[in-house]
PLY file of the C-alpha trace (Angstrom):
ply
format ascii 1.0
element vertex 275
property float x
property float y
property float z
element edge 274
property int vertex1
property int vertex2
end_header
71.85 260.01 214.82
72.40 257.46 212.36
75.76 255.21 212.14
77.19 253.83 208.98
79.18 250.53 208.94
82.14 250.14 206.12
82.50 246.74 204.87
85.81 245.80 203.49
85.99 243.74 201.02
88.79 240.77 200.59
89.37 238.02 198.33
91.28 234.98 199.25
94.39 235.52 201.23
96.34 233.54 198.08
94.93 235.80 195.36
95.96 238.81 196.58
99.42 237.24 197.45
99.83 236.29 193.50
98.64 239.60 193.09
101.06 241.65 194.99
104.35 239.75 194.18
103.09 238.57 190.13
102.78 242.77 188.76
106.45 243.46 189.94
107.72 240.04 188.63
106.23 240.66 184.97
107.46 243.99 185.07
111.37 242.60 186.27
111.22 239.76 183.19
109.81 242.29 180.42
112.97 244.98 181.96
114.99 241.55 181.70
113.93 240.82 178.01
114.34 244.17 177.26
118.44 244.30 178.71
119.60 241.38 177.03
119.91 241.11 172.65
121.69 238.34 170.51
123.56 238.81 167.52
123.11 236.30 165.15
125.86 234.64 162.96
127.44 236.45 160.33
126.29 239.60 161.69
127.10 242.90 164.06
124.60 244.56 166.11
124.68 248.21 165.32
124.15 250.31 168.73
121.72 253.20 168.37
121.08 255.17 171.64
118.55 257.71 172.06
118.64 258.35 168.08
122.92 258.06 167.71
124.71 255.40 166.19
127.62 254.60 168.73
131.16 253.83 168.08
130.95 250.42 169.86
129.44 247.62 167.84
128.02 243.88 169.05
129.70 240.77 168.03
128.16 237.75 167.53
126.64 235.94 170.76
124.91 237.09 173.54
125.20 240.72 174.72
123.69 243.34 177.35
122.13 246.43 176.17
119.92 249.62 178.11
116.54 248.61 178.01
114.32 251.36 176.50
117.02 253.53 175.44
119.75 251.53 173.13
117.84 249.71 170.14
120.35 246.91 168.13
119.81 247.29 164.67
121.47 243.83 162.87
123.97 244.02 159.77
124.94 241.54 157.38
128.81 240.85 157.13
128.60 237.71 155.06
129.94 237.95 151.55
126.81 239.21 149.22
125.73 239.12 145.31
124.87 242.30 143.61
124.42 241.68 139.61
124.20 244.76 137.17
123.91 245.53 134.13
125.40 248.85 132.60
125.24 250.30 128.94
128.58 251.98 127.63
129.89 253.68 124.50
133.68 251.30 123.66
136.34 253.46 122.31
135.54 253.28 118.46
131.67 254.52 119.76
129.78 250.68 119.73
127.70 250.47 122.34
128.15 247.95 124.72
125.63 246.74 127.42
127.84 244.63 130.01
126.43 242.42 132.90
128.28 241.72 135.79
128.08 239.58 139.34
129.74 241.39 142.07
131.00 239.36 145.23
131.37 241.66 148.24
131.08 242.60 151.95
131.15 244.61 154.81
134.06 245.37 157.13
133.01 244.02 160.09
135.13 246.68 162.13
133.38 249.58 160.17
129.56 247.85 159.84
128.49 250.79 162.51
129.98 253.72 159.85
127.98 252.32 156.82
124.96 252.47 158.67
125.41 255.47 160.00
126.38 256.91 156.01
124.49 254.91 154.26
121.52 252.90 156.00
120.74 249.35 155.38
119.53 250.26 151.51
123.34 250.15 150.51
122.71 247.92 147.80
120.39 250.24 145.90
122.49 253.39 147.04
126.27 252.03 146.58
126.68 249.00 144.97
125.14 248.95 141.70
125.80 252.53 140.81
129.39 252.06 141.17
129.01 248.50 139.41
127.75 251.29 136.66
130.74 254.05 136.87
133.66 251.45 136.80
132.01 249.67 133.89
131.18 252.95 131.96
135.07 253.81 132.45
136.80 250.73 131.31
134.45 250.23 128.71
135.43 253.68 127.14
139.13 252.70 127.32
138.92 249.70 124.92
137.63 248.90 121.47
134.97 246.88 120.94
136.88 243.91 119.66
139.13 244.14 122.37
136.19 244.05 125.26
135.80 240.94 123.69
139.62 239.98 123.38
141.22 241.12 126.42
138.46 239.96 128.48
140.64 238.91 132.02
142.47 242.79 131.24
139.06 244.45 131.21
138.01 242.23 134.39
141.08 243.19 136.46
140.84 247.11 135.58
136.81 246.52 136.52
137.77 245.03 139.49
140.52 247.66 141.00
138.21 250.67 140.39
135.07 249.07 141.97
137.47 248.01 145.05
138.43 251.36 145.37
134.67 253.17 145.21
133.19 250.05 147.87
136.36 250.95 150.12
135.17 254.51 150.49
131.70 252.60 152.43
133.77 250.66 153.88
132.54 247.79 151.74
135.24 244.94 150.30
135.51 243.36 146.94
135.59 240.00 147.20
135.22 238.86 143.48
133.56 240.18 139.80
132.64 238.25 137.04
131.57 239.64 133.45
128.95 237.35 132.36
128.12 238.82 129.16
129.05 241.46 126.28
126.20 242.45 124.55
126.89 244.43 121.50
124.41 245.96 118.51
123.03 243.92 115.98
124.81 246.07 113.31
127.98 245.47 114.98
127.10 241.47 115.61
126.97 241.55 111.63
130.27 243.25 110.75
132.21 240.86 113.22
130.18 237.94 111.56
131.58 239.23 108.05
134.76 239.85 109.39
135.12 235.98 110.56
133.96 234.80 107.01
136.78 236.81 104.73
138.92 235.98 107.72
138.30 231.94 106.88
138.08 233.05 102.67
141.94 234.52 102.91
143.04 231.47 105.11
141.50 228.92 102.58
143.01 230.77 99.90
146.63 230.72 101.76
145.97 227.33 102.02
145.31 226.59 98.69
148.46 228.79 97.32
150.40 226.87 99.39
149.03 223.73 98.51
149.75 224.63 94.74
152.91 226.07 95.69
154.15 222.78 97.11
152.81 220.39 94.22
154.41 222.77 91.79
157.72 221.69 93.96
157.49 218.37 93.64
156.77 218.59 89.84
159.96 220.29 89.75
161.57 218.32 91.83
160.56 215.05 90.02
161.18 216.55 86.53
164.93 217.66 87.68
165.05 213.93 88.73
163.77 212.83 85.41
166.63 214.89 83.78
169.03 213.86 85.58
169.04 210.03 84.89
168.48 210.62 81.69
171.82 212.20 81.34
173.66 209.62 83.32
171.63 207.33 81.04
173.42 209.18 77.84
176.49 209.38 79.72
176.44 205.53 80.16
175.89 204.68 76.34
177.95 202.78 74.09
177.79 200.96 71.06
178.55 197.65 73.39
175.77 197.87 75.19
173.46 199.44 71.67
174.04 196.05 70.41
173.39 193.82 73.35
170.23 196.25 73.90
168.89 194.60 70.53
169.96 190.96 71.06
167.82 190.74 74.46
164.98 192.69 72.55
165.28 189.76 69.80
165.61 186.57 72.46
162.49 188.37 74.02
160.28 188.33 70.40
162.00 184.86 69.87
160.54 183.60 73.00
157.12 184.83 72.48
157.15 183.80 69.13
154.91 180.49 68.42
156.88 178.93 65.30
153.84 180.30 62.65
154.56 182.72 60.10
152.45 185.05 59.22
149.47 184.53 56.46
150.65 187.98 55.01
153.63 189.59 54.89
155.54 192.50 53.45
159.13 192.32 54.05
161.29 189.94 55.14
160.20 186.80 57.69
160.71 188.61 61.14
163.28 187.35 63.37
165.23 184.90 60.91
168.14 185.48 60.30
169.89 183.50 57.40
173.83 183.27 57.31
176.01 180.90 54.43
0 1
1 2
2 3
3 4
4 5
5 6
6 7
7 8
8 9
9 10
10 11
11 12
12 13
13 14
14 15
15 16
16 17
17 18
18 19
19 20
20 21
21 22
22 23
23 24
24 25
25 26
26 27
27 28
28 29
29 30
30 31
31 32
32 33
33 34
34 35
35 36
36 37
37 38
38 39
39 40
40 41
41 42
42 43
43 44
44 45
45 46
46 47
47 48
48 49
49 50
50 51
51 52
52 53
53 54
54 55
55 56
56 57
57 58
58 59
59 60
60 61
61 62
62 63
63 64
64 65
65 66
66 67
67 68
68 69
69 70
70 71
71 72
72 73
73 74
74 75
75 76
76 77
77 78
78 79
79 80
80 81
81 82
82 83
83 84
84 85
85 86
86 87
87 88
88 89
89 90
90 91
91 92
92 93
93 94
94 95
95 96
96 97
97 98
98 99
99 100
100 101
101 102
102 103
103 104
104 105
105 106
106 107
107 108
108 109
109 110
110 111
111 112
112 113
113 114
114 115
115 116
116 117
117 118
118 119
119 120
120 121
121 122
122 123
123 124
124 125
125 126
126 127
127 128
128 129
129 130
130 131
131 132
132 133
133 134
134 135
135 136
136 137
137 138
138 139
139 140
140 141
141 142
142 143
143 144
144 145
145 146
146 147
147 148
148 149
149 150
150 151
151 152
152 153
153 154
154 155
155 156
156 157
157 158
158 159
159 160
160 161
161 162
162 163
163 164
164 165
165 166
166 167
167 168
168 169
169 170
170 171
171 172
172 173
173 174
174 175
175 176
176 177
177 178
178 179
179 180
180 181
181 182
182 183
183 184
184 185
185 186
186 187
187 188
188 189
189 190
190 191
191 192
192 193
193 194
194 195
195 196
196 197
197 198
198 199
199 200
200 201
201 202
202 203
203 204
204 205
205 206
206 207
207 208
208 209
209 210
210 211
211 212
212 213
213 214
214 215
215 216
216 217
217 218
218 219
219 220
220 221
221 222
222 223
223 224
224 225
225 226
226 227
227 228
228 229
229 230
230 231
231 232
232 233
233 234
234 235
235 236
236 237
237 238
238 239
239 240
240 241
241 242
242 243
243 244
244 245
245 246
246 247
247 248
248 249
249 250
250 251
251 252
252 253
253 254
254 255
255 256
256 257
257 258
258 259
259 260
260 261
261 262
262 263
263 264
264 265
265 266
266 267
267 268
268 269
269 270
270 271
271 272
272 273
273 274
């Protein structure tokens, strides 16, 4: 009868040391990496467990979770930009194509509710198309001319319904800002006209009134004309007739050189012969 011999085998009494005690110590730091998350700045750490958003949310910092069965899904809560652009019939039926910035962000408190609602494609899915519906509806509550002229009214009445619709997503408006009015080229020509017989009828007022004034004056300097000459009547007498002529003679007298003239016919000016 034949006897077999097993030979066991066995490495180096520190390898299989490493061995035993190394497999459970990887497996306690990936559990370890696995229980801990951090929420970065200017965000909240949505809670999903096993598939269900949870009413708890993380703040920012440094935070526990279940490993393998709680996933933390980040959220933004800084203030974001949307910018849209939305075409619109005014009240007198121009059509207006309107862009607009948008300033907004989430309630912190509420972060967990959008995502639940919503997702993280709330841009897409909530902001612009209400950016759309509150321009359509103040757009069709104005003229054209008065998009244009009650700008700051139309921003404000922009501004209140979009605050509302975000509100329902638990979203908040920080600020809007209409950036540009962009109207039909047909339109763009009729307001061009408009401005030229606007600038015609002021030059014209200007020149009526320019006429209208020098037409004044002339009165006004005629009246004045008029009216010394009838103090000048009133002031007349045969007195001062007479010494009217004897300074218009001593005037001729002093200009006159002493010659008489080569050719006459009358009497020698200016001598005046008494006995």
């Amino acid at each position: 009868m034949m006897s077999s011999n097993v030979v066991k085998m066995e490495g180096p009494p520190g390898v299989t040391k490493a061995i035993k005690w190394g497999i459970p110590l990887v497996l306690v730091l990936g559990l370890l990496s696995q229980a801990f998350t951090v929420v970065q700045p200017g965000t909240r750490g949505i809670i999903v467990q096993l598939g269900a958003v949870q009413d708890k949310l993380f703040e920012e910092g440094l935070h526990f979770k279940i490993p393998f069965v709680q996933e933390i899904v980040p959220m933004e809560v800084r203030v974001q930009k949307a910018e849209s652009q939305a075409s619109a019939a005014s009240k007198d039926l121009q059509i207006v194509t309107t862009t607009m910035a948008v300033n907004f962000h989430i309630d912190p408190s509420h972060a967990n509710k959008l995502y639940q609602n919503v997702g993280l494609d709330f841009k897409s899915r909530i902001v612009d198309p209400a950016i759309g519906e509150a321009l359509k509806a103040v757009t069709a509550r104005y003229t054209a001319e008065q998009l244009i002229s009650k700008r700051s009214e139309v921003s404000q009445q922009v501004k209140e319904l979009l605050a509302k619709k975000l509100a329902t997503y638990h979203m908040v408006l920080d600020e809007i800002n209409i950036t540009e009015f962009k109207f039909s080229d047909e339109f763009n020509k009729a307001i061009e006209q408009k401005q030229i017989a606007e600038q015609q009828a002021l030059k014209s007022n200007l020149d009526l009134n320019r006429i209208k004034i020098e037409k004044e004056q002339t009165i006004t300097q005629a009246e004045a004309a008029a009216a010394a000459l009838r103090l000048q009547k009133q002031e007349v007498t045969p007195e001062l007739v007479k010494l009217r002529e004897i300074e218009a003679q001593l005037k001729a007298i002093e200009k006159w050189d002493g010659k008489l003239p080569s050719t006459t016919g009358g009497a020698v000016p200016f001598v005046n012969v008494t006995k």
